[in-house]
Phi, psi and omega in degrees: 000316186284306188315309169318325197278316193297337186271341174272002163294344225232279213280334180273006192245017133284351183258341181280303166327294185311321179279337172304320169288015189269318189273338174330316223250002176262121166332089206312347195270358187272135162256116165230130166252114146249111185355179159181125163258139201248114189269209195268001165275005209079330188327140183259163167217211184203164142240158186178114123012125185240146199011056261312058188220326213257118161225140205232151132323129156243115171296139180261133169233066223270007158269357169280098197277354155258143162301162171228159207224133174257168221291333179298275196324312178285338166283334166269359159282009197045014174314152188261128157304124195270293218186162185219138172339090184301015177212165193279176170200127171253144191263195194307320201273007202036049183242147200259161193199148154279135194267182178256131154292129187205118172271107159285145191269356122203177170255152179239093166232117159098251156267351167269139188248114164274117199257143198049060169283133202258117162216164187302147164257139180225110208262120163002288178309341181277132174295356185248031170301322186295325204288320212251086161299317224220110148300135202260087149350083185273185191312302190296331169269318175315317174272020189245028214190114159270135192235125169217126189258144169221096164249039151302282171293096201219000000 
């Protein structure tokens, strides 16, 4: 049991590095001004280019701690399987599952590119498939990109 626990400490501070490199090539001196969108659920977003053919809303989600993804949507980025969680996630139905890892090779938002992203596959059978209209940004790429919202200026 403790040898499991040390590879899953060992396995979330390599997925946090792998997403810490999503943002490396970006420049600390870039200032981009974009929209940002609140679609009819309240939800805030982004639009942005996916593997630079695909553009799509990316929902900002900061309870999420990986983007999600539903499993179609990552089949139509051509996302590559990365890894698949080494601990369990319980869905709606509290039935436990491992999840699936999927990297896309980069994101576009505005002049900034963010290379390897990791998201969640959220599979038919998850009860929170109906719930995910948008693929979802997550926690782990969010903190890693200083963000300043002005929604004064709309």
């Amino acid at each position: 049991m403790l040898i499991y626990l040390v590879y899953i400490i060992f396995w979330i501070k390599n997925f946090n590095v792998e997403q810490s490199k999503a943002v490396e090539n970006i420049s600390v001196d870039l200032h981009q001004t974009f929209p940002i969108i609140r679609d009819p659920n309240g939800c805030f977003g982004v639009v942005a280019t996916v593997n630079d053919q695909y553009t799509d809303t990316l929902l900002f989600d900061t309870q999420a701690s990986t983007s999600l993804a539903k499993q179609e949507t990552l089949d139509r980025y051509e996302a590559e399987y990365w890894k698949r969680k080494p601990m369990p996630t319980f869905n709606f139905y509290k039935q436990a599952y491992f999840s699936k890892l999927y990297k896309v090779n980069d994101i576009t938002l505005g002049d900034g590119k963010l290379e390897g992203v990791i998201f969640t596959s959220v599979p038919k059978d998850n009860g929170m498939y109906n719930a995910l209209y948008r693929p979802v940004l997550g926690r782990a790429i969010m903190e890693n990109i200083g963000w300043k919202f002005d929604m004064d200026n709309h």
